[in-house]
SEVEX-368302 format. One line per 4 residues: their letters; for each residue x, y, z of C-alpha. Coordinates in steps of 0.05 Angstrom, whole numbers, plus 32768, in hexadecimal, padded with zeros to 4 digits. Example, Ala and Ser with C-alpha at 12.3 -4.5 7.8 and 13.67 -1.06 7.14 Angstrom:
<atoms>
AS = 80F6:7FA6:809C  8111:7FEB:808F
</atoms>
This chain:
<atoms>
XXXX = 87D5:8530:8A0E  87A9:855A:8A3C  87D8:855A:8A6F  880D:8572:8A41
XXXX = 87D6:85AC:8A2A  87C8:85C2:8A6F  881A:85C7:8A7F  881D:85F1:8A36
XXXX = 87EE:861D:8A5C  880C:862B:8A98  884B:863D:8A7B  8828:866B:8A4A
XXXX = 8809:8689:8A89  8850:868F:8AB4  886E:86B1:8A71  8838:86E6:8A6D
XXXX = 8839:86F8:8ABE  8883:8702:8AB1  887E:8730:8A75  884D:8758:8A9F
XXXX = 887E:874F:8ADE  88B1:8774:8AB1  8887:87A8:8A96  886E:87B6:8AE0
XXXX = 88B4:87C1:8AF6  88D0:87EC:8AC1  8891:8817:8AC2  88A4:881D:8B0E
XXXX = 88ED:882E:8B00  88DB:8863:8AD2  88D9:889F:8AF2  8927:8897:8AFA
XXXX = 892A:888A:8AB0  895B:8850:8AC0  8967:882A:8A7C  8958:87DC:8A72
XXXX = 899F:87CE:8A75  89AB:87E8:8ABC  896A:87C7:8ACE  8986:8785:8ABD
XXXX = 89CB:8791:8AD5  89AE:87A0:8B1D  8980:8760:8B15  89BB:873B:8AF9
XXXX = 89E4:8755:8B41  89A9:873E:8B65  89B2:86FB:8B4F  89EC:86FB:8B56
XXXX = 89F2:8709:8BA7  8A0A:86D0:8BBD  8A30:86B7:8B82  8A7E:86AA:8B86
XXXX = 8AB3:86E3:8B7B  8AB9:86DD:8B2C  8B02:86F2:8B07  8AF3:8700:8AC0
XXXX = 8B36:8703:8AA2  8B28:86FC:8A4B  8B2C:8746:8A3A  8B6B:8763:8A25
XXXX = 8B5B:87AB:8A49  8B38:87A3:8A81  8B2D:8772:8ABF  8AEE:8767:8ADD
XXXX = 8ADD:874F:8B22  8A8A:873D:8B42  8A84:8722:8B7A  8A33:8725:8B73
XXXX = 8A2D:876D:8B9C  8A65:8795:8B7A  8A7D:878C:8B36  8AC9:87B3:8B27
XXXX = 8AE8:87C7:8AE4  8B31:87CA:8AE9  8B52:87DE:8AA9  8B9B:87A4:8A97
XXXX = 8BD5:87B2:8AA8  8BC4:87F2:8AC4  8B99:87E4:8AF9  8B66:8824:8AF5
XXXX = 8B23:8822:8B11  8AF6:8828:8AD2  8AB2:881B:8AEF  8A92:8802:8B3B
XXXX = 8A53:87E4:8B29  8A23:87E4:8B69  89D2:87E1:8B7C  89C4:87E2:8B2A
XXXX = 89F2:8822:8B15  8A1D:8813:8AE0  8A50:8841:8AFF  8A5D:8864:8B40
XXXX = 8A9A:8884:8B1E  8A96:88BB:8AF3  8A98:88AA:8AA3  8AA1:88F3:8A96
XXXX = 8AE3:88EF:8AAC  8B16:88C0:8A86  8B1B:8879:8A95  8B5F:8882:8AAF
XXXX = 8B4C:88B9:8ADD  8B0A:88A1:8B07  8B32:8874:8B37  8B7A:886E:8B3C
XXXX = 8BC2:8872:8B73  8BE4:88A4:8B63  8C30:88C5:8B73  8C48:8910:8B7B
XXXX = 8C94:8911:8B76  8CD1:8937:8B60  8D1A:892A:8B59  8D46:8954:8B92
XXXX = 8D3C:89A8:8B7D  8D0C:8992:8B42  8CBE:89A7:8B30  8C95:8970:8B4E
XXXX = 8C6E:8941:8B20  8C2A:8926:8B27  8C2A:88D5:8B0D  8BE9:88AB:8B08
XXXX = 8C0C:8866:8B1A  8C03:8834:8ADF  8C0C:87F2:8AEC  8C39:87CB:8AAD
XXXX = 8C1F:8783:8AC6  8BE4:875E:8ADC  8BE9:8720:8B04  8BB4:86F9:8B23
XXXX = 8BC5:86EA:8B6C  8B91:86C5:8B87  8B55:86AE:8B63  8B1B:867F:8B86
XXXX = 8ACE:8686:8B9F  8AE0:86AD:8BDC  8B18:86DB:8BC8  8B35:86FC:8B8B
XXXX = 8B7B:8726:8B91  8B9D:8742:8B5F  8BDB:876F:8B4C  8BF1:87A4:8B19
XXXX = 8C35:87B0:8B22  8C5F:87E9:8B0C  8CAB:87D9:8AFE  8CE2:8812:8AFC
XXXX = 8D21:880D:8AE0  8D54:8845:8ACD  8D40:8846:8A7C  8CFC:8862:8AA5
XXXX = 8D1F:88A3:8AB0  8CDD:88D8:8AC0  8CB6:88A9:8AE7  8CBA:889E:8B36
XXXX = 8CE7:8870:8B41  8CC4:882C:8B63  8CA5:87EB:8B5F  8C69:87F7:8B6D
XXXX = 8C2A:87BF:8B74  8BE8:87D0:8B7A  8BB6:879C:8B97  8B75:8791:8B8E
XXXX = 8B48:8761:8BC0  8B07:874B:8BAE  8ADB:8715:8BE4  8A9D:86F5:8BDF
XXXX = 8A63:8718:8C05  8A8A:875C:8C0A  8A65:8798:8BF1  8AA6:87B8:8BD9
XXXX = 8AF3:87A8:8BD3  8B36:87B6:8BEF  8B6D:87D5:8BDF  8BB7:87DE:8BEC
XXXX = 8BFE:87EB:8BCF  8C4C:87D9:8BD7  8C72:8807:8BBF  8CC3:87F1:8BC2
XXXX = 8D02:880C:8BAF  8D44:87E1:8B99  8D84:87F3:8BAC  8DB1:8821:8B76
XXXX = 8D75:8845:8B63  8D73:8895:8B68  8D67:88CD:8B9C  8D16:88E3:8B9C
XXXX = 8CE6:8904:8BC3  8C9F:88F6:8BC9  8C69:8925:8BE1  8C2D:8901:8BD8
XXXX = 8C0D:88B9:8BC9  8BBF:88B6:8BCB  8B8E:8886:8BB4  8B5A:88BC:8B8B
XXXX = 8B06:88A3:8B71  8ADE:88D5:8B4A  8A99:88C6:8B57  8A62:88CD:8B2E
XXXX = 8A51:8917:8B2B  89FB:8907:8B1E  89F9:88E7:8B5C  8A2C:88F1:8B94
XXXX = 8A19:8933:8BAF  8A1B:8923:8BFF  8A5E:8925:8C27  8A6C:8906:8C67
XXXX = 8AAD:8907:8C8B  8AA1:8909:8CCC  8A57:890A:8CF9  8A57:895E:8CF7
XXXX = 8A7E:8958:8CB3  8A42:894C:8C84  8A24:8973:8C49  8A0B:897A:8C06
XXXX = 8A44:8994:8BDD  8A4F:89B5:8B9F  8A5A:8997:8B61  8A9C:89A8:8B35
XXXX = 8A79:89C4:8B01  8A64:89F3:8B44  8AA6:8A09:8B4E  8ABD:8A0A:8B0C
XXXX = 8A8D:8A46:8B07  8AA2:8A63:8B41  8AC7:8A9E:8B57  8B19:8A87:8B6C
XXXX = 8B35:8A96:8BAF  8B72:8AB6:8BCC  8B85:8A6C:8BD3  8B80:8A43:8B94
XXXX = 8B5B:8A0B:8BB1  8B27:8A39:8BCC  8AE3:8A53:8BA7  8AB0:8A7D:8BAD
XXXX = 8A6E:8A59:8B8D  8A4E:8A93:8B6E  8A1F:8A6C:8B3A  8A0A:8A2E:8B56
XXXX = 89DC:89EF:8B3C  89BB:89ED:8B85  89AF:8A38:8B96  89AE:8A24:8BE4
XXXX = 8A07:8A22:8BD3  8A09:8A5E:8BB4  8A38:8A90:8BD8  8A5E:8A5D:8C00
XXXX = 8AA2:8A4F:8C03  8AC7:8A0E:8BEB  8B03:89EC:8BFA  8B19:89AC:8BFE
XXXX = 8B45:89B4:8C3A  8B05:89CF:8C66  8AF9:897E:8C6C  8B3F:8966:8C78
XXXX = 8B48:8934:8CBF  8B78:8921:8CEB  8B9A:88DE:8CD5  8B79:88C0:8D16
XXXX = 8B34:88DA:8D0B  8B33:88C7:8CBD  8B25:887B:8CBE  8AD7:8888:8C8C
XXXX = 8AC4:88C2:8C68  8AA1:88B6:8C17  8A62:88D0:8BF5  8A15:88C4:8BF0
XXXX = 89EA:88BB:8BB0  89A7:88CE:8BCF  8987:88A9:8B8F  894B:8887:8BAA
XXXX = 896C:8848:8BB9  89AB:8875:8BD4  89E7:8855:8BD2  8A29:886B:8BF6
XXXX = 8A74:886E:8BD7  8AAB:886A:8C19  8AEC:8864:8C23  8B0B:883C:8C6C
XXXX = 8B49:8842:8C82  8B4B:8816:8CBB  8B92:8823:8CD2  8BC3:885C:8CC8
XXXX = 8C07:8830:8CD1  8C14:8842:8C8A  8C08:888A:8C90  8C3A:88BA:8CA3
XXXX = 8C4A:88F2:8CDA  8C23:88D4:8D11  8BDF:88D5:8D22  8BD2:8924:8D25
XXXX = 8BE2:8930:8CE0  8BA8:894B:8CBD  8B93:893C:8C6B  8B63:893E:8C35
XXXX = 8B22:8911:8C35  8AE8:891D:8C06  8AE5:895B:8BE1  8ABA:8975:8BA3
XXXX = 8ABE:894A:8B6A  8A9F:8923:8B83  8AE8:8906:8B9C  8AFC:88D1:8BCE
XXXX = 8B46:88CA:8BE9  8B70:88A5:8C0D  8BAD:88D5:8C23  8BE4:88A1:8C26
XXXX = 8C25:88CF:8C24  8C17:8919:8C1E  8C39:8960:8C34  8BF3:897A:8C4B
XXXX = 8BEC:89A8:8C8D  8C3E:8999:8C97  8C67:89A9:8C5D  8C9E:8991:8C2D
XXXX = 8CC9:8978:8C6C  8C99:893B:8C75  8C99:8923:8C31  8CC7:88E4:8C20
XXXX = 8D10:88EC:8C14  8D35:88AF:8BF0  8D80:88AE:8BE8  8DB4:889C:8BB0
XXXX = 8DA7:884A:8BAF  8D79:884C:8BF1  8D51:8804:8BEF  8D02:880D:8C0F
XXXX = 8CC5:87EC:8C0E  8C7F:87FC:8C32  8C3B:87E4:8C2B  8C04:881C:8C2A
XXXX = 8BBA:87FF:8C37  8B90:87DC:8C31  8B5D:8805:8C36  8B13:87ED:8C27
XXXX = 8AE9:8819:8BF3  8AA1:8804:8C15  8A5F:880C:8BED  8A21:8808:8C0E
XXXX = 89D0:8810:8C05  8989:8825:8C2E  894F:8802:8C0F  891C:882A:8BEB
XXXX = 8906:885E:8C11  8932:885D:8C4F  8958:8895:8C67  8999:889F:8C3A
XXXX = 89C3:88B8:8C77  89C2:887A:8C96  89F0:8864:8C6B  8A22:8889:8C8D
XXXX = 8A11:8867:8CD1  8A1A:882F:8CB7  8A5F:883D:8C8E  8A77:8850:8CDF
XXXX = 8A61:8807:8CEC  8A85:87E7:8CB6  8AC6:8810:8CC5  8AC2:87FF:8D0A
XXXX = 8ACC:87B0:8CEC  8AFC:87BC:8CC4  8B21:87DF:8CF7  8B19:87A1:8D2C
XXXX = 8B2F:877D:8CEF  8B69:878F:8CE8  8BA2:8778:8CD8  8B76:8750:8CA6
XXXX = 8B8E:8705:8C95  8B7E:8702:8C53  8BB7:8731:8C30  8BDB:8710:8BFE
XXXX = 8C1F:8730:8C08  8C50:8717:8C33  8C5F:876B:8C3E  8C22:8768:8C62
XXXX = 8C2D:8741:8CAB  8BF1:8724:8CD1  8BDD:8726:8D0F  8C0F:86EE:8D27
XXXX = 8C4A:870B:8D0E  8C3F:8751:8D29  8C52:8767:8D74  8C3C:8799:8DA7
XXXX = 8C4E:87C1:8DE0  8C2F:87D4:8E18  8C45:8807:8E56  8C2F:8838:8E88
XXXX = 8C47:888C:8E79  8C4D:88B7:8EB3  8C62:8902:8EB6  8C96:8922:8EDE
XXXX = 8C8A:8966:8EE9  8C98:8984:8F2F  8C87:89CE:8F22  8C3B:89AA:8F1A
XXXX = 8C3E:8974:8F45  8C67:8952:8F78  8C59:8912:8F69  8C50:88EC:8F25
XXXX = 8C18:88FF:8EFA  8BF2:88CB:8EC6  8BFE:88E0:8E78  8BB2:88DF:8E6D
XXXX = 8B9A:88D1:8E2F  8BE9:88D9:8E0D  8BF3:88C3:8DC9  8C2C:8890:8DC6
XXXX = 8C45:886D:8D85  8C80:884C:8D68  8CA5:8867:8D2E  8CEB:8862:8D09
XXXX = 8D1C:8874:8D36  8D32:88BE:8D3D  8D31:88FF:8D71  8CFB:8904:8D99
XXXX = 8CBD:891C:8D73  8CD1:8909:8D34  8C97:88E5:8D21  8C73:8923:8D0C
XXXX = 8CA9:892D:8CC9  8CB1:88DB:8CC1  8C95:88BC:8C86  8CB7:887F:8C6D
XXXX = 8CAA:8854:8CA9  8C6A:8832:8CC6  8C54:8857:8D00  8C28:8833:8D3D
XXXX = 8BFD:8863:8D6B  8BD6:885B:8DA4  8BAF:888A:8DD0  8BC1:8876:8E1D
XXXX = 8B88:887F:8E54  8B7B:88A6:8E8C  8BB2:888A:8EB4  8BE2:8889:8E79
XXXX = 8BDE:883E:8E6C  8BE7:8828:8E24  8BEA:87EB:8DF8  8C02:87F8:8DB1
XXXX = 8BEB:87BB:8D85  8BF7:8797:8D3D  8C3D:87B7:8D3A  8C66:87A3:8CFA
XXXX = 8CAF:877C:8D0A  8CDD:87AD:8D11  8D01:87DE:8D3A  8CE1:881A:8D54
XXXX = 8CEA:8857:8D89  8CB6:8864:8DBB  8C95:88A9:8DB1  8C5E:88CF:8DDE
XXXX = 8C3C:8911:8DE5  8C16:891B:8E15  8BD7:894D:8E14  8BED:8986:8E4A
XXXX = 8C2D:8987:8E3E  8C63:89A1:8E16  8C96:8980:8DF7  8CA1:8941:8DD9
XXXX = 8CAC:88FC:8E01  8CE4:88C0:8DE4  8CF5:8884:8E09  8D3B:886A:8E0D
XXXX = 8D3C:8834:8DF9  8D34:8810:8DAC  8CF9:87EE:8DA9  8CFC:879F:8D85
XXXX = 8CBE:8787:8D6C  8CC1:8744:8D56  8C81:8713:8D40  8C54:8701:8D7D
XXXX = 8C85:872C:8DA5  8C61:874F:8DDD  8C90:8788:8DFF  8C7F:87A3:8E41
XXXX = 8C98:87DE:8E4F  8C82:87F1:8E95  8C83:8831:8EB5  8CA1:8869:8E85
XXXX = 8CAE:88B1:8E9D  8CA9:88E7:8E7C  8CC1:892E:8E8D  8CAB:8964:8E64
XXXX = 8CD9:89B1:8E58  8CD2:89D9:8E92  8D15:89FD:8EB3  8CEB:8A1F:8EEB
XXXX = 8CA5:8A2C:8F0F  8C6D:8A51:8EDD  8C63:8A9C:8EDE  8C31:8AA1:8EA9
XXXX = 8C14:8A77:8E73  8BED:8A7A:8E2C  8BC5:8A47:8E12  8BBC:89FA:8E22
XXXX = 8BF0:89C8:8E06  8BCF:89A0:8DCF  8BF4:89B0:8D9B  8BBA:89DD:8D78
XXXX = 8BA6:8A21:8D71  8B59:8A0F:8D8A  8B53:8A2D:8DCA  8B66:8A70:8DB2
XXXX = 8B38:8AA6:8D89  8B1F:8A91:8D48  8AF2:8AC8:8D2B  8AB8:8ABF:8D0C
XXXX = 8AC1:8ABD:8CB7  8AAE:8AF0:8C8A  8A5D:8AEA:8C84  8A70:8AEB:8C33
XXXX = 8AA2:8AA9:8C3C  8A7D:8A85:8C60  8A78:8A2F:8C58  8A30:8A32:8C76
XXXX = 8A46:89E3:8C96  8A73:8A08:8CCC  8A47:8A3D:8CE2  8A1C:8A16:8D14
XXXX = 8A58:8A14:8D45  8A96:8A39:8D4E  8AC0:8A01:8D5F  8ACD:8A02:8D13
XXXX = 8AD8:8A46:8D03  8B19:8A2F:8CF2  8B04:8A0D:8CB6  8AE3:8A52:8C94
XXXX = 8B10:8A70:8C5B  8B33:8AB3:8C67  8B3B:8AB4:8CAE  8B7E:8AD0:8CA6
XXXX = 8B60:8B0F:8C88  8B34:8B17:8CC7  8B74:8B34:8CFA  8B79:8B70:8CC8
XXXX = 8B34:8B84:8CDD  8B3B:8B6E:8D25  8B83:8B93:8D22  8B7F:8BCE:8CFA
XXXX = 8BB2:8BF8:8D17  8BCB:8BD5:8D4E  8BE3:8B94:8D57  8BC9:8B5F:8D8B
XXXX = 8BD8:8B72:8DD1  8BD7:8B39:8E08  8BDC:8B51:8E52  8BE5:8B13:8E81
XXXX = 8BB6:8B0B:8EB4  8B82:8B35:8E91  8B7C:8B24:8E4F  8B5A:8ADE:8E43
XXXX = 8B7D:8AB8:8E0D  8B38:8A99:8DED  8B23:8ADB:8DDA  8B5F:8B0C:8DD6
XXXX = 8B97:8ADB:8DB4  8B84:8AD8:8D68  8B8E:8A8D:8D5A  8BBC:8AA2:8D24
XXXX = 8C07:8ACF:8D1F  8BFA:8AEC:8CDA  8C0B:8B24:8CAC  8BD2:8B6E:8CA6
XXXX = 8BC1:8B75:8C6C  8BD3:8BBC:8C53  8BB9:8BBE:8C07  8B8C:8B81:8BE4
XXXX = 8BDD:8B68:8BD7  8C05:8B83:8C0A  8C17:8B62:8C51  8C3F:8B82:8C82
XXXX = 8C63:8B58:8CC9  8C40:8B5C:8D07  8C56:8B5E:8D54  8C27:8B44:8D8B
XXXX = 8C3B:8B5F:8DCB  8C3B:8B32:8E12  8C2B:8B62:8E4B  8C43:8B4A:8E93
XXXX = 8C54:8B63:8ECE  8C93:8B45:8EFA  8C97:8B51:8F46  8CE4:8B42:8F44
XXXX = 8D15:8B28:8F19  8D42:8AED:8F35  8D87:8AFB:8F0D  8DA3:8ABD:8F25
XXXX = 8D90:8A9B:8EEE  8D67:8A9F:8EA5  8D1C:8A9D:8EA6  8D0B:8A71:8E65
XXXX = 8CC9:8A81:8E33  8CB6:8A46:8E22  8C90:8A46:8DDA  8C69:8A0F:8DB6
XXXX = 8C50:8A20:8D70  8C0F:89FD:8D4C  8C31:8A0E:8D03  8C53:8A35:8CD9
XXXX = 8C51:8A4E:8C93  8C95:8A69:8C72  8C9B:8A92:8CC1  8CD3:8AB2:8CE4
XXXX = 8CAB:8AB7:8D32  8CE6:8AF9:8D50  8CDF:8AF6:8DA6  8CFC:8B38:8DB9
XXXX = 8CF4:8B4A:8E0E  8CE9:8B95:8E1F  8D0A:8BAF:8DE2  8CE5:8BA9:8D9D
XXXX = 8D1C:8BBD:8D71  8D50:8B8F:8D90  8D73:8B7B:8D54  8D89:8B3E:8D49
XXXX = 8D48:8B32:8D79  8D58:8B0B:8DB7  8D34:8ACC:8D97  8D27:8AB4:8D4A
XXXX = 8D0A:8A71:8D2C  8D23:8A83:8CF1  8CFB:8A7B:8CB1  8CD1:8A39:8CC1
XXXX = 8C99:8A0A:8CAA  8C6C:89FF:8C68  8C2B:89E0:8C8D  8C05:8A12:8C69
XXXX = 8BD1:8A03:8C9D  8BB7:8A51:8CA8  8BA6:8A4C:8C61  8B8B:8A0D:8C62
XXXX = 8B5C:8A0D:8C95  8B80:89E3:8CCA  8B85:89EE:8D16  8BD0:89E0:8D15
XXXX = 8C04:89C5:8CE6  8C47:89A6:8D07  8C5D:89B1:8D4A  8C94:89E3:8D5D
XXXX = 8CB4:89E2:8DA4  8CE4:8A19:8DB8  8D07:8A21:8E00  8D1B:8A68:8DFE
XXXX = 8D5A:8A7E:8E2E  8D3E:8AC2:8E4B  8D7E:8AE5:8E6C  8D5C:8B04:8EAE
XXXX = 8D7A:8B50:8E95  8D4A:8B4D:8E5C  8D0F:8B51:8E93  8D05:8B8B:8EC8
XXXX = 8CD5:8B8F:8F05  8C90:8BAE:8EF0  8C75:8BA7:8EAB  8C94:8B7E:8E7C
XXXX = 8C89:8B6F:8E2E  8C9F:8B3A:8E03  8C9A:8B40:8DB7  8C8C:8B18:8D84
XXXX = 8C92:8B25:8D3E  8C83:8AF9:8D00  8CB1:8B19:8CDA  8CA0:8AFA:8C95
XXXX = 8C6D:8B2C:8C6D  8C6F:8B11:8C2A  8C2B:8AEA:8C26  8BE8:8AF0:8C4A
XXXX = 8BF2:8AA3:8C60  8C29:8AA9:8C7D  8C31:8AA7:8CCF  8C32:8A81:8D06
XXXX = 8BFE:8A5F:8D34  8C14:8A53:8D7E  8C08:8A19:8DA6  8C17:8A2F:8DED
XXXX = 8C48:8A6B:8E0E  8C62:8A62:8E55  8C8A:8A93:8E7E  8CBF:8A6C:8EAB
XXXX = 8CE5:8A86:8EE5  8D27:8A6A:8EF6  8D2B:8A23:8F12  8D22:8A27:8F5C
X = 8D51:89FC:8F87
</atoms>
């Protein structure tokens, strides 16, 4: 009896220290006011670290999925994300918005000469795919059939992936279209998460891409833009934003520089929202397309399909009865936490880190679909690119540092406007050695260009890649446009407007993250407004040999503005001089543009009222990209015949004139200008 008295004891003793163990804690957690239920769903997560993935399947509505560190609300058959639970908040999403509309795929698309429409894809049934301790998969799928008249017309499955230990989830989608069904277009198909506005307030995109950032409530207060997407933040919760520009395209990426980019509750444990793309096979126009990221919200994409910084031509065009089918993703939405105290922005460091595995990852083996091949049924090639040019060098020269890819077949270059195919890029080395890996079955052309050079590069040849197939190529040549030896030159061939003049913003527009270094002048709002000061009453005048295209070439072809509304054309001139004039044969202008907005470029020699002018593009382009921040949009590449009676000995001046004066955004941004003589024997 006295031994069951002194156990009585004890336990009364072990009961009290916990009652004061609680009390401790919550008076610790109360200067965040969190309430009693969060504190015991974070120590319920705790607990459950190291527990099995768990599938909880009994409600009607909604599907939820813990795996111990991250806990997912899905709603059935839909498939929205309702609610992330992570590190003991309820929610990373934002409840203000509606359930349907905090994390979602979504589809922009139009029937042929019709308004587009904007879609949230809704999946019609729920299927468990796989279901054990390590690994939970599963699928809302979205049926079309022709009584579905007004909705985009395919199958579409979106998967979910859920593993033990994994502080997040993956996810993908297969979209597919039967034979018989109609003609469509598609512009855009994006994964979308509104974050939870009390928390998220720090972006990162990129290691110099990083800042607090507004809220929405920010820029709903704001004053709106010549550009719709762009505001002035004129009454601001933090008063350290107030008079800044912003627009989500000042954070937009290359598709081979976006693989991380998310947000950063600085909460004191911060937490961090991200989303990794580990490859861009399912993306389209090649690996120099640029897109959204992260943007005020807070917002998180994944830019799948979309007409950004190129224009309507890239979007996806589907025939009368054309069958298709293409799996976009996965892509892994990655949460991660600093311990108490720890410096929130290491988070980032450490979301590089995790990308970085995912990236060595892939193709991953765990993918339910049999859409999605593995490692052992995917190919590769592997060669050696050389250039040919003998008005540089005699002998061959190494493609340093080219990009090379494979992509449907087609002309050479284009890749940049394809969009229904996987596309496989690689960036060769010095010496112009490549190795393309993990490249779907299929057939493929070879496609290069090569940093340096105009033009475009194509092999042959029709590329077969079969599973475990391994293609050698060898030694491929490439020769890029040139008729004859240089007289003059503009710019370096990259394909961007960089190395040209890109004045400094108006002090008024200013995003203050951009104004440590001029490298990304580019990205300030109303730039195009700037060559009406620069050029008040004269346009831009570029003497070769004297003038210095870094400061005297205005990175962008654009209209003067004349009233606040009015825009009127504008002719640069090219001064040069000629020592003689061979008239055995033409001299050719050879002209690469960056991008071009609704633009008709006119090239007129020594007479600037030659009408029809000696040289038109015609109306071209839709990249938007002068508007939108961007360095370039699409490539152009013209060879222009010059006969040799439209040049005299002495001073010589070529015209050009964008022609199209409708719009402030309209214009043209070059990539590179060379003067050729004729070829030489």
């Amino acid at each position: 009896m006295e031994k069951v008295n002194r156990i009585r004891k004890w336990g009364s003793l072990v009961g009290c220290l916990g009652v004061i163990f609680l009390f401790v804690f919550l008076l610790a957690d109360s200067s965040e006011k969190t309430p009693l239920r969060r504190l015991l769903s974070s120590k319920r997560n705790v607990r459950e670290s190291n527990h099995n993935v768990k599938l909880i399947t009994s409600h009607d509505e909604q599907v939820v999925v813990n795996n111990g560190l991250v806990r997912v609300i899905l709603s059935r058959p839909d498939g929205h994300v309702l609610g992330i639970q992570y590190n003991g908040i309820d929610n990373l999403l934002d409840t203000e918005h509606e359930e349907y509309d905090r994390g979602y795929l979504d589809v922009v698309w139009n029937e042929p000469g019709k308004l587009g429409v904007f879609q949230r894809i809704r999946g019609t049934t729920f299927k468990v795919i796989t279901a054990n301790k390590d690994q939970v998969e599963l699928s809302f799928t979205s049926t079309w059939n022709s009584s579905l008249r007004g909705r985009v017309p395919f199958n579409i499955d979106k998967r979910y992936i859920f593993q033990r230990n994994v502080s997040g989830y993956y996810f993908y989608a297969i979209f597919e279209r039967l034979e018989g069904w109609p003609q469509v277009e598609v512009d855009q198909i994006r994964i979308v998460y509104k974050l939870h506005q009390d928390k998220f307030r720090f972006m990162a995109i990129s290691d110099s891409m990083q800042r607090i950032m507004p809220s929405a409530k920010d820029r709903a207060k704001g004053q709106r833009l010549a550009y719709p997407e762009a505001v002035l933040l004129t009454n601001t919760s933090n008063p350290k934003l107030r008079g800044e520009v912003d627009d989500k395209y000042q954070y937009s990426l290359e598709n081979k520089d976006n693989n991380v980019h998310g947000w950063i509750s600085e909460d004191d444990p911060a937490v961090g929202f991200w989303m990794i793309t580990p490859s861009n096979e399912f993306r389209t126009s090649g690996p120099n397309k640029q897109d959204l990221t992260s943007h005020v919200g807070p917002t998180n994409l994944n830019m799948f399909v979309s007409t950004h910084y190129a224009g309507k031509e890239v979007g996806m065009k589907f025939e009368e009865g054309e069958p298709w089918k293409k799996v976009f993703g996965p892509s892994f939405i990655y949460l991660n936490k600093v311990s108490e105290g720890d410096d929130p922005l290491t988070l980032w460091s450490d979301a590089k880190v995790k990308m970085l595995n995912e990236v060595n990852s892939w193709p991953y083996n765990f993918i339910q679909s049999e859409d999605y091949p593995t490692s052992d049924q995917r190919g590769s090639v592997t060669g050696q690119l050389v250039v040919r040019d003998r008005y540089i060098h005699e002998k061959l020269m190494w493609a340093q540092f080219a990009y090379i890819g494979l992509a449907a077949p087609g002309e050479a270059g284009s890749w940049q406007r394809e969009s229904k195919g996987y596309q496989f890029w690689t960036q060769a080395d010095k010496e112009g050695y490549f190795e393309i890996k993990n490249v779907h079955p299929g057939d493929y052309n070879l496609y290069a260009w090569v940093p340096g050079f105009i033009g475009d590069y194509k092999a042959n040849t029709t590329i077969t890649i079969t599973a475990g197939g391994k293609v050698e190529l060898g030694i491929l040549r490439y020769g890029p446009p040139r008729q004859g030896p240089t007289l003059w030159e503009i710019g370096i061939p990259d394909r961007t407007a960089a190395e040209f003049y890109v004045p400094n913003p108006y002090a008024t527009l200013l995003n203050s993250l951009y104004t440590t270094t001029t490298s990304d002048n580019f990205r300030q709002y109303g730039l195009w407004e700037r060559y009406s000061d620069i050029y008040r009453n004269q346009d831009l005048i570029y003497t070769v040999n004297v003038s210095d295209y870094s400061k005297d070439w205005f990175f962008a072809h654009v209209n003067r503005r004349v009233s606040n509304r009015t825009y009127e054309a504008t002719t640069w001139q090219i001064n040069f001089e000629l020592e003689t004039v061979d008239t055995n044969g033409n001299y050719t202008l050879q002209l690469a543009l960056a991008s071009a907005t609704n633009a008709e470029l006119q090239v007129r020699f020594n007479d600037a009222l030659a009408y029809p002018p000696h040289f038109s593009t015609g109306v071209i382009g839709g990249d938007n990209a002068i508007a939108r921040h961007g360095i370039h949009g699409l490539y152009w590449l013209y060879n222009i015949d010059v006969a040799s009676n439209l040049l005299q000995v002495g001073k010589n001046i070529i015209y050009l004139r964008q022609s199209r004066s409708s719009s402030q955004f309209q214009g043209v941004m070059y990539d590179y200008l060379r003067l050729e003589a004729p070829p030489e024997n």
